[in-house]
Every structure is written in structure tokens, then in C-alpha cells.
KOLBANU-42912 format. One record per residue (C-alpha): residue in three letters; residue number from 1; y, z, x. Coordinates in steps of 0.5 Angstrom, whole numbers, padded with zeros to 4 digits. Each point is the difference from the previous one (the first is absolute). Layout:
<atoms>
ATOM  residuo  num     py     pz     px
ATOM      Ala  NUM      Y      Z      X
...
</atoms>
This chain:
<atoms>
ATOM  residuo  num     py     pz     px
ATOM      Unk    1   0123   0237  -0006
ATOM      Unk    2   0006   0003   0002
ATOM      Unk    3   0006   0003  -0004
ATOM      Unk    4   0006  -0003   0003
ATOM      Unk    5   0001  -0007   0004
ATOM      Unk    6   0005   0000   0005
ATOM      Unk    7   0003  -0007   0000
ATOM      Unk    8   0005  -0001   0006
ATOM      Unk    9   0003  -0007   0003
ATOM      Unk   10   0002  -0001   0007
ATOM      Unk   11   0005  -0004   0004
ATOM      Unk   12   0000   0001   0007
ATOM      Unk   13   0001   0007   0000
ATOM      Unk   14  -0006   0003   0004
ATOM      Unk   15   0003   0007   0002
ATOM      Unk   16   0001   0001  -0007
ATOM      Unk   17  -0007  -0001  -0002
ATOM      Unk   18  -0003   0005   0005
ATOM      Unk   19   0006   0005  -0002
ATOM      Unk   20  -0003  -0001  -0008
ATOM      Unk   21  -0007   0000   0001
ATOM      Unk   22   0001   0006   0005
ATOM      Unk   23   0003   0003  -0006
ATOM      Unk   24  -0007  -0002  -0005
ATOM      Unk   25  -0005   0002   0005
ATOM      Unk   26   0005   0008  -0002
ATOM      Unk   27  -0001  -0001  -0008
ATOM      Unk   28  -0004   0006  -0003
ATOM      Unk   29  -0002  -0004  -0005
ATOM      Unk   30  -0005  -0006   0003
ATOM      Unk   31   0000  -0004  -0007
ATOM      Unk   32   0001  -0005   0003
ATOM      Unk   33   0000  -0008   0003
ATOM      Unk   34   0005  -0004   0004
ATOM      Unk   35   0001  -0006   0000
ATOM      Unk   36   0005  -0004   0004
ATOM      Unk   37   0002  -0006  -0001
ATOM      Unk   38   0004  -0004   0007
ATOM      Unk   39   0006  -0004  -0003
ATOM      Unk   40  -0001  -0006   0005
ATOM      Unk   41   0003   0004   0006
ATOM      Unk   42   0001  -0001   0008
ATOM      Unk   43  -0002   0007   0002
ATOM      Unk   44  -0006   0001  -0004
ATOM      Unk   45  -0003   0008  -0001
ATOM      Unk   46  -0007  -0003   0000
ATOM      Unk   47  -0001   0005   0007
ATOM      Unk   48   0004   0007  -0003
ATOM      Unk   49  -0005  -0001  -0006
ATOM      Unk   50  -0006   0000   0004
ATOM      Unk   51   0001   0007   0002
ATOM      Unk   52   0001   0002  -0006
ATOM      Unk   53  -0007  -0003  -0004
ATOM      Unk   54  -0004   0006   0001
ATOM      Unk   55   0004   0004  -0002
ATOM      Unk   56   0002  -0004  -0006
ATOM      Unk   57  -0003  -0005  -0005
ATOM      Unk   58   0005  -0006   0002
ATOM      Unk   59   0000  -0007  -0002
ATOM      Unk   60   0005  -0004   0004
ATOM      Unk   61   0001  -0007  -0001
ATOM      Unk   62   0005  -0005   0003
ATOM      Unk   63   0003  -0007  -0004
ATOM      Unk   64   0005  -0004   0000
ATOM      Unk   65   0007   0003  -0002
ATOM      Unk   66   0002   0000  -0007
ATOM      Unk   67   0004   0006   0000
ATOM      Unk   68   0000   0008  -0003
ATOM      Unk   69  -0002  -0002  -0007
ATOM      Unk   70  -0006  -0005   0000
ATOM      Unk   71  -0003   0004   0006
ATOM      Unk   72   0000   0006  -0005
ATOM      Unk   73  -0003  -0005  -0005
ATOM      Unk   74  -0004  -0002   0005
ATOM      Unk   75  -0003   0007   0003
ATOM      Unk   76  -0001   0003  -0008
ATOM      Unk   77  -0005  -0005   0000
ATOM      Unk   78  -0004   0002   0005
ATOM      Unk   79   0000   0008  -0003
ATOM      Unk   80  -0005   0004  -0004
ATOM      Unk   81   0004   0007  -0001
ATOM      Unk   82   0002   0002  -0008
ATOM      Unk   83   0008   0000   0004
ATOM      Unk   84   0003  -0005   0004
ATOM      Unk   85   0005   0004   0005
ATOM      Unk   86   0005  -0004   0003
ATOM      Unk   87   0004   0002   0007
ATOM      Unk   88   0005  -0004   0004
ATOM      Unk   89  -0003   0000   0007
ATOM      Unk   90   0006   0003   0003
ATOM      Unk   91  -0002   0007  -0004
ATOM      Unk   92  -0005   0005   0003
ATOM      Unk   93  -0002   0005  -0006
ATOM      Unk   94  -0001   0008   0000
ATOM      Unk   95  -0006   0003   0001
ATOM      Unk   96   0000   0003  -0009
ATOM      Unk   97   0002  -0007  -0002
ATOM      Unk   98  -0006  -0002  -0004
ATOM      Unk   99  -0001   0008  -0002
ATOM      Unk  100   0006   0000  -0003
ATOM      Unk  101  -0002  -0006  -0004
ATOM      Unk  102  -0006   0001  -0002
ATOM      Unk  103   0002   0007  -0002
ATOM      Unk  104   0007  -0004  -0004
ATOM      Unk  105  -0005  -0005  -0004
ATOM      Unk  106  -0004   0006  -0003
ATOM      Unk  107   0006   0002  -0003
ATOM      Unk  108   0002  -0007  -0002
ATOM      Unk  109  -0003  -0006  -0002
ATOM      Unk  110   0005  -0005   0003
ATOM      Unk  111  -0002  -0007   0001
ATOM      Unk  112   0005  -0001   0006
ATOM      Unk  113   0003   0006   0004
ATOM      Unk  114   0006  -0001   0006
ATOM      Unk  115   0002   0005   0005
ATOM      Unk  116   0006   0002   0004
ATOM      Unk  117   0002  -0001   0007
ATOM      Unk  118   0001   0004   0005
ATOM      Unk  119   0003   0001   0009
ATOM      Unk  120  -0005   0003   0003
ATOM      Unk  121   0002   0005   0006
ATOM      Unk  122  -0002  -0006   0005
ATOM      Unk  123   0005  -0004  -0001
ATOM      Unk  124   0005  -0003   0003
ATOM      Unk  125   0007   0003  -0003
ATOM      Unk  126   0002  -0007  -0001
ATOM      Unk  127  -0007   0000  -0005
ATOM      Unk  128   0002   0005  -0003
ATOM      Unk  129   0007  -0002  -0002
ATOM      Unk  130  -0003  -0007  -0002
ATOM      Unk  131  -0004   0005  -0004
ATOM      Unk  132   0006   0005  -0002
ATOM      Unk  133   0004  -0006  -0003
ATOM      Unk  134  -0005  -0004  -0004
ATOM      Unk  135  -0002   0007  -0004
ATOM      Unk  136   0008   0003   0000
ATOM      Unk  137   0003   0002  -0006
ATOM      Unk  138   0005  -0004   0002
ATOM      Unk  139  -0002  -0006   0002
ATOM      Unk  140  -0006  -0001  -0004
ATOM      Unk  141   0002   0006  -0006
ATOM      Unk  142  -0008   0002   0003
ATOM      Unk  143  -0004  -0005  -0004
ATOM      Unk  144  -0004  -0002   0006
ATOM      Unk  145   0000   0008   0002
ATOM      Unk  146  -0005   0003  -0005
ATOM      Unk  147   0005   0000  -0006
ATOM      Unk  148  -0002  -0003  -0007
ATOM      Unk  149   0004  -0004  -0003
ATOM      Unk  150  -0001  -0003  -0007
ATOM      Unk  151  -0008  -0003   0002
ATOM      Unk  152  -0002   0000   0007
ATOM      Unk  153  -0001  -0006   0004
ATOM      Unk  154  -0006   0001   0006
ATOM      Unk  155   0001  -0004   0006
ATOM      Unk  156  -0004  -0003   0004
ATOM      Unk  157   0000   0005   0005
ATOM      Unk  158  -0004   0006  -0003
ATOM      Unk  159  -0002  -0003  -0007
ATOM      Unk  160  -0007   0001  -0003
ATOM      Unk  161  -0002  -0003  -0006
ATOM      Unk  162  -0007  -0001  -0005
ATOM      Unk  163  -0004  -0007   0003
ATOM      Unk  164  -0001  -0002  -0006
ATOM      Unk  165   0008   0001  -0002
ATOM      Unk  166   0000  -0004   0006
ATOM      Unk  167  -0005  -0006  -0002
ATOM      Unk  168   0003   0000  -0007
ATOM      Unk  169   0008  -0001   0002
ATOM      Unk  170  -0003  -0006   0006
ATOM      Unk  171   0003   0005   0005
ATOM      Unk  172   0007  -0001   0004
ATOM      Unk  173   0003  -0006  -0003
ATOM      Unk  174  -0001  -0006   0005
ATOM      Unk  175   0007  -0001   0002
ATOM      Unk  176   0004  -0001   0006
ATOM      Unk  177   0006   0005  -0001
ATOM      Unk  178  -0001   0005   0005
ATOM      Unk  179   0002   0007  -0001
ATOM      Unk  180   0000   0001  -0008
ATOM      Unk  181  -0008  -0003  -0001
ATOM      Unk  182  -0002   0007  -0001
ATOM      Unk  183   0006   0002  -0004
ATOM      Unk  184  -0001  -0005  -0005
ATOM      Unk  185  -0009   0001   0000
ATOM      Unk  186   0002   0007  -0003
ATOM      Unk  187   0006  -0003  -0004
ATOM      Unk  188  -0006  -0004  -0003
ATOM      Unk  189  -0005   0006  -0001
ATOM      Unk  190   0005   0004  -0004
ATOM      Unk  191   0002  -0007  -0004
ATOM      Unk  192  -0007   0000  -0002
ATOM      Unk  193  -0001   0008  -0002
ATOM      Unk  194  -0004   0003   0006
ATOM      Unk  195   0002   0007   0002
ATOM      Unk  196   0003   0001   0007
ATOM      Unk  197   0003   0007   0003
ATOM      Unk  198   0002   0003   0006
ATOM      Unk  199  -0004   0004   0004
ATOM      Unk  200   0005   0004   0003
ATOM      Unk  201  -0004   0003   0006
ATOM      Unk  202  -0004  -0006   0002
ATOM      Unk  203   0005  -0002   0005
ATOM      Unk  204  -0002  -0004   0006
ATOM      Unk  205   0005   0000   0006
ATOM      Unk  206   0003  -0007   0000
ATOM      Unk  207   0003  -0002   0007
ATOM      Unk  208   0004  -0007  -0005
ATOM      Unk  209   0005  -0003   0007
ATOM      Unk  210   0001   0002   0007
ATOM      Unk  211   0005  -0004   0001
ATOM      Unk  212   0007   0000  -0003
ATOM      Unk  213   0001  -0008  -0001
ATOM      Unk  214  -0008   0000  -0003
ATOM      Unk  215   0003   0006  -0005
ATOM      Unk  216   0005  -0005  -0002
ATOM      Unk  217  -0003  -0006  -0001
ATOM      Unk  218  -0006   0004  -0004
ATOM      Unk  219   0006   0002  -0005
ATOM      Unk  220   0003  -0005   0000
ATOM      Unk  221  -0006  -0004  -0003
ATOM      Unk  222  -0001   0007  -0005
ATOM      Unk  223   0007  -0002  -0003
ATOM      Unk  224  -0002  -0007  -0001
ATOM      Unk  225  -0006   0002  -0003
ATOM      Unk  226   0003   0005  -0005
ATOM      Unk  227   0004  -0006  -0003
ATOM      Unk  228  -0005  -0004  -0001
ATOM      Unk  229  -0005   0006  -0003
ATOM      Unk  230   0006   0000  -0005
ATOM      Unk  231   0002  -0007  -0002
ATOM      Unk  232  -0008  -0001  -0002
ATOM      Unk  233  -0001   0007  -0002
ATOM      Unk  234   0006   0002  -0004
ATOM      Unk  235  -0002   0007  -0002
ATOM      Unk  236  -0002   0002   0006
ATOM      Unk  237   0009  -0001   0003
ATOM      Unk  238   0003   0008   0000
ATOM      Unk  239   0006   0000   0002
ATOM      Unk  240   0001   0003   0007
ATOM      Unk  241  -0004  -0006   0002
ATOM      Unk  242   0008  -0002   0000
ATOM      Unk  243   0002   0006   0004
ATOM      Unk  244  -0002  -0003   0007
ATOM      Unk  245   0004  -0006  -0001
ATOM      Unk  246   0006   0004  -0003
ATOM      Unk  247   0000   0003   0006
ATOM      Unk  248   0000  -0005   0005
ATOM      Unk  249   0007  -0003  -0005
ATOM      Unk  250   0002   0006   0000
ATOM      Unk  251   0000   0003   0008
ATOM      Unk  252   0003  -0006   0001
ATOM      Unk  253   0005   0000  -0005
ATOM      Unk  254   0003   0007   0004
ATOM      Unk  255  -0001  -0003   0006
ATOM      Unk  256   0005  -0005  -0001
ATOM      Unk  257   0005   0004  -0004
ATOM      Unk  258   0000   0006   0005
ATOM      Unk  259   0005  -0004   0005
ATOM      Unk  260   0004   0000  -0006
ATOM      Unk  261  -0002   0007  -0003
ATOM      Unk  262  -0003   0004   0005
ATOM      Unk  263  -0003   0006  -0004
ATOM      Unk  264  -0003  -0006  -0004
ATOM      Unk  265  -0006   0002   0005
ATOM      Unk  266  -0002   0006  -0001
ATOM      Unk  267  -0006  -0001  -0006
ATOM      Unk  268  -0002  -0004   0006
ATOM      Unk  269   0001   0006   0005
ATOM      Unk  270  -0003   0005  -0006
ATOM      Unk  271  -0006  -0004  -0002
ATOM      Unk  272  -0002   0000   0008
ATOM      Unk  273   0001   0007   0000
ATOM      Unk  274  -0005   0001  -0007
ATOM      Unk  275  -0005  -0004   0004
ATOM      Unk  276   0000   0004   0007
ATOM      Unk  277  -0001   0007  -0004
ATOM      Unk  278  -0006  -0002  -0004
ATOM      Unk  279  -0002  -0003   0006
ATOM      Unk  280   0000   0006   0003
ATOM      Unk  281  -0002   0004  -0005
ATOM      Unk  282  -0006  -0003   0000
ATOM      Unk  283  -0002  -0002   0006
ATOM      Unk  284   0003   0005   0004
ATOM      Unk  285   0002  -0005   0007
ATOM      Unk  286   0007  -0002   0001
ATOM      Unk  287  -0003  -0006   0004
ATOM      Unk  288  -0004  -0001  -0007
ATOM      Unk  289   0006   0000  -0005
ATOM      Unk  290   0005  -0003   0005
ATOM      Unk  291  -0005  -0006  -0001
ATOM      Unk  292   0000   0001  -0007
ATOM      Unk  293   0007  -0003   0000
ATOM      Unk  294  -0001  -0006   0004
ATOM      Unk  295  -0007  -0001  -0005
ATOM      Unk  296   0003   0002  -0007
ATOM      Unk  297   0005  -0005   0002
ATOM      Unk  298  -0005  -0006   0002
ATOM      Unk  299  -0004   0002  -0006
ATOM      Unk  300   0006  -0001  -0006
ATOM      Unk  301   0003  -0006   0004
ATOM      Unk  302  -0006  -0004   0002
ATOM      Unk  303  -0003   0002  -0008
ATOM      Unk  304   0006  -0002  -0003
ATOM      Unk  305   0001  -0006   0003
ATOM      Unk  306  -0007  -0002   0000
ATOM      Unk  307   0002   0001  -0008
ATOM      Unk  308   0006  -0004   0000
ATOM      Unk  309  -0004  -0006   0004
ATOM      Unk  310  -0004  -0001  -0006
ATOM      Unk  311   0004   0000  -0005
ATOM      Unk  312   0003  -0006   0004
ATOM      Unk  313  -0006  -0003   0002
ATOM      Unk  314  -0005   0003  -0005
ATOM      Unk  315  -0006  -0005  -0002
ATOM      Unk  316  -0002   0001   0007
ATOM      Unk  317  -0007   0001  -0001
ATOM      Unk  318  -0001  -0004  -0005
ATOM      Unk  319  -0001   0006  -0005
ATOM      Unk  320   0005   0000  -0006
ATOM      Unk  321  -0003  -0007  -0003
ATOM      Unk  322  -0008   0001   0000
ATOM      Unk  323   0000   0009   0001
ATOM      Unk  324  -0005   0003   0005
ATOM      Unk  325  -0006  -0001  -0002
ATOM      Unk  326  -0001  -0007  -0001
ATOM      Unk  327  -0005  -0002   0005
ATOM      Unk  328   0002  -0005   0006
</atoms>
């Protein structure tokens, strides 16, 4: 039996595929088995995983779509590893990663672990400014860059947890909100006790959106899924998740009494200069920082908005009567 289960759904992403397993075919630790599942796609991955079959113990099936959650409940059904290892199939995986954590699961007997996201030097510099804006203290305050706050949440994207947490919980709910079902799956785990930590160097490169429009429409529906997260778990609700939607009232706000009072523009003038420096800072790349502008604005309007629609429009998933885990 194999130590770790690697679970990864996949919907029509092919390239993705062959990047991710090319990364595996690299671990230092093979302790591992991989199992992906095709979510349904019209571009299926079934030849770019033949090429790999020798080099890796995989286990590819092809169903129906249903989605990123029940596929990941479909695929931890098939594992036989102590651990069940979840990646998005747009991460490729540095060659240390599953050294690292077996090393940090001496030290630590945690049920559920997560792990920090990363810009590989491959990427293209909108990437790295996607990248740069979703973990930027001023954007995100860095609680998606590797930064504990209170009880930290795994995400889907890097995220391993005891098989037998997972069976005792009935896996990811079996609900069609989509982003936010792995923010709520680890909502649940630390509602019912069970130890999670942030393994701050078992990072995996995260290519997330290419383009501009699919970035926007992906926060967008992060905005709306934090709203929803908050009305049925009330205590998960911190503050700041109000800061984006204060900040798209607020931007617009200054905006509209600029033709009146034109210095009223300057904290817009200064929270752009604050961003490109840190950008820089970080990234050393001026096209990178000048897109980090452009990104972080994208990332706070299209968030706070999204969180702004639910609060209009919040029973959308039909989750605030009946809760996440009631079966369908």
C-alpha cells in the first residue's frame, strides 16, 4: 500500500495534466499512487497519461461531469494510501514536495495539512501577477500566501488529509457551490475537532487564470461564495471579508466627488503606488508590477462585488435552509 493518494479531477485540461505528472515523475519520494478522475471533459487527457503509465502507478477514469467536489469523492473512493493528497490539475509540483511532507508529519501529528501557493519562473507575467495579487497583503492581507490567520483552512489545490478523516467526515459536501466547497469541507473538520496546519514549505506552483476576464469571473464567484460560507457558518465571518466590498463603495465614492474636489483622488493615487512597490519588491519586474495593478483592482472589484451580489441574491445555492452536508 502506498503512503499517499494522489486525487486530481480534471476537466478538459490535457497540457495541465502532462505539466503536473511531469512534475511527479520528479518527487524524490515515490510513495505514491495517482488517481485521476476526467470530470466529463470534451478534450480528454487519456493519451498524455499513457505516456506516463510507466513511470507512474495511475489510475485514470473517465464519467460523467458532476463537478470538482463529488469527482474528488469519487476519486477517494478508488485510494488505498494512509493520505489522501488533493491538487487542482492546473499546479505542477516541486520535486521536495512530498519530502517535505513526510518530514513535517513527523513532527506533527495533524489529521489535515495545506499548503502555500507559489509563481514558478516559467510563468507568463500576467500569471505571476494573478499570482501577486491573490497573496498581496494588500489585496488578501497574504491569508492565501502562506500567512496563518486564526485556524487555517486547506484548499483544494494542495491539501492532504488522513483517509480515514476523510471517510468519517463523507468527503467534500455534495453541493453545487463552486468555488468555496473546499473552504466549507475544512470549515466542517475543524467544527468537528480534527487538527489542521499549514505546511509552509509544501508549496506547489499554481498557475490559477490566464486570462484577465477568466480571473475576473473566478473572484467574482469567491466573493459570493465567502457571503454564503458566513450566513450558514457565522463564526467563520472575520471582518476584512468586508474590506473588498468597502472598497469598491469606497473607489467609486472618490471617483464621483473628484470632479468636485480633485485631491479627493489621491488615496486612490497612493493605494496604486503602495501595490506596484510591493509588486516590485517581490518580483523584481516592472511588467510584472505594472500588471499587479491591473490584477489587484480586478481581484478587490470583482470579489467585493461578487459578495455584494449575494447579500441580494444570497440563497442561490439553496444552502442556508438545509446546510452543506445534507445529502441530495
Amino acid at each position: 500500500m502506498f503512503k499517499f493518494s494522489i486525487i486530481i479531477p480534471v476537466y478538459n485540461r490535457p497540457d495541465e495534466i502532462e505539466e503536473l505528472l511531469t512534475s511527479l515523475v520528479k518527487q524524490k519520494n515515490k510513495d505514491f499512487e495517482i488517481i485521476i478522475i476526467e470530470d466529463g471533459s470534451k478534450i480528454d487527457c487519456k493519451q498524455v497519461i499513457a505516456k506516463y503509465e510507466s513511470q507512474l502507478k495511475i489510475d485514470y477514469t473517465y464519467k460523467e461531469n458532476t463537478g470538482p467536489a463529488k469527482t474528488r469523492n469519487f476519486g477517494a473512493k478508488k485510494a488505498t494510501g494512509e493520505y489522501l493528497v488533493f491538487f487542482d490539475s492546473d499546479c505542477f509540483i516541486p520535486e521536495e514536495y512530498f519530502e517535505t511532507v513526510e518530514t513535517e508529519l513527523k513532527k506533527h501529528n495533524v489529521d489535515v495539512w495545506g499548503g502555500p501557493d507559489s509563481a514558478h519562473t516559467s510563468f507568463s507575467n500576467l500569471q505571476k501577477a494573478i499570482n501577486h495579487s491573490m497573496t498581496s497583503f494588500f489585496t488578501t492581507g497574504k491569508i492565501r500566501g502562506g500567512e496563518k490567520i486564526d485556524k487555517f483552512h486547506p484548499r483544494s489545490f494542495n491539501m492532504g488529509i488522513k483517509r480515514s478523516v476523510f471517510e468519517s467526515i463523507g468527503g467534500f459536501p455534495i453541493t453545487n457551490m463552486w468555488p468555496g466547497e473546499d473552504m466549507v469541507f475544512s470549515v466542517e473538520l475543524i467544527k468537528r475537532g480534527y487538527k489542521t496546519m499549514l505546511f509552509k514549505n509544501a508549496k506547489v506552483f499554481h498557475k490559477r487564470r490566464n486570462t484577465l476576464k477568466s480571473f475576473s469571473i473566478q473572484v467574482f464567484r469567491f466573493g459570493k461564495t465567502r457571503y454564503i460560507i458566513s450566513r450558514v457558518y457565522p463564526k467563520t465571518f472575520k471582518i476584512f471579508f468586508l474590506f473588498p466590498s468597502i472598497f469598491v463603495v469606497g473607489n467609486l465614492f472618490l471617483i464621483l466627488i473628484s470632479f468636485f474636489v480633485w485631491w479627493s483622488i489621491f488615496p486612490i493615487i497612493l493605494y496604486t503606488l503602495l501595490v506596484f512597490l510591493e509588486a516590485i519588491f517581490n518580483k523584481n519586474k516592472i511588467k510584472v508590477a505594472i500588471y499587479s495593478i491591473l490584477t489587484s483592482y480586478i481581484q478587490l472589484f470583482s470579489y467585493g462585488l461578487g459578495f455584494i451580489y449575494s447579500i441580494f441574491n444570497g440563497d442561490e445555492y439553496q444552502v442556508f435552509k438545509t446546510g452543506f452536508y445534507t445529502k441530495k
